[in-house]
C-alpha angles and dihedrals in degrees: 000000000000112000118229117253126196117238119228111232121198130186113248101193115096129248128209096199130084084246141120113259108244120258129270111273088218131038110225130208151184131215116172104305088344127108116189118191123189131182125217083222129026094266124230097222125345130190117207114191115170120187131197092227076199101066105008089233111145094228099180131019125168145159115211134186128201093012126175087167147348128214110190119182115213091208127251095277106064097103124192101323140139116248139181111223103200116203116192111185123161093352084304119117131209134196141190139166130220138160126224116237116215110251 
């Protein structure tokens, strides 16, 4: 049974102080071919946009409203590969990388 990895976000929009980026408003995670997304808050709208970096294929994108959390299954045939899950919440966008296990 695959075991279930958090996935590091990071802010992609540029600061022009000496200060920390704020945090990701949502934790992200993998599990097998699963990726769970939960926000800290119930978001207002979220875009999810995951991408297969080997292929350059754009295998998920949603726009969701009134969220608490998103589970969003990658399908059976997406094999070991390396992805960019891409997280747009108030004008801000986050981004994090991860890589499917075979199961």
């Amino acid at each position: 049974m695959a075991s279930r990895k958090k996935i590091k976000m990071k802010v992609e929009t540029q600061h022009h102080q000496r200060s920390l980026p704020p945090p990701c408003p949502a934790e992200a995670f993998i599990c097998g071919n699963t990726v769970d997304l939960i926000f800290r808050e119930i978001n207002k709208t979220a875009v999810v946009t995951i991408m297969n970096l080997d292929t350059g294929e754009a295998i998920h994108y949603n726009v969701s409203t009134n969220d608490c959390s998103i589970s969003i299954d990658l399908g059976n045939n997406q094999s070991e590969s390396n992805y960019n899950i891409e997280l747009i919440l108030d004008g801000k966008a986050y981004t994090g990388e991860f890589t499917t296990n075979e199961i």
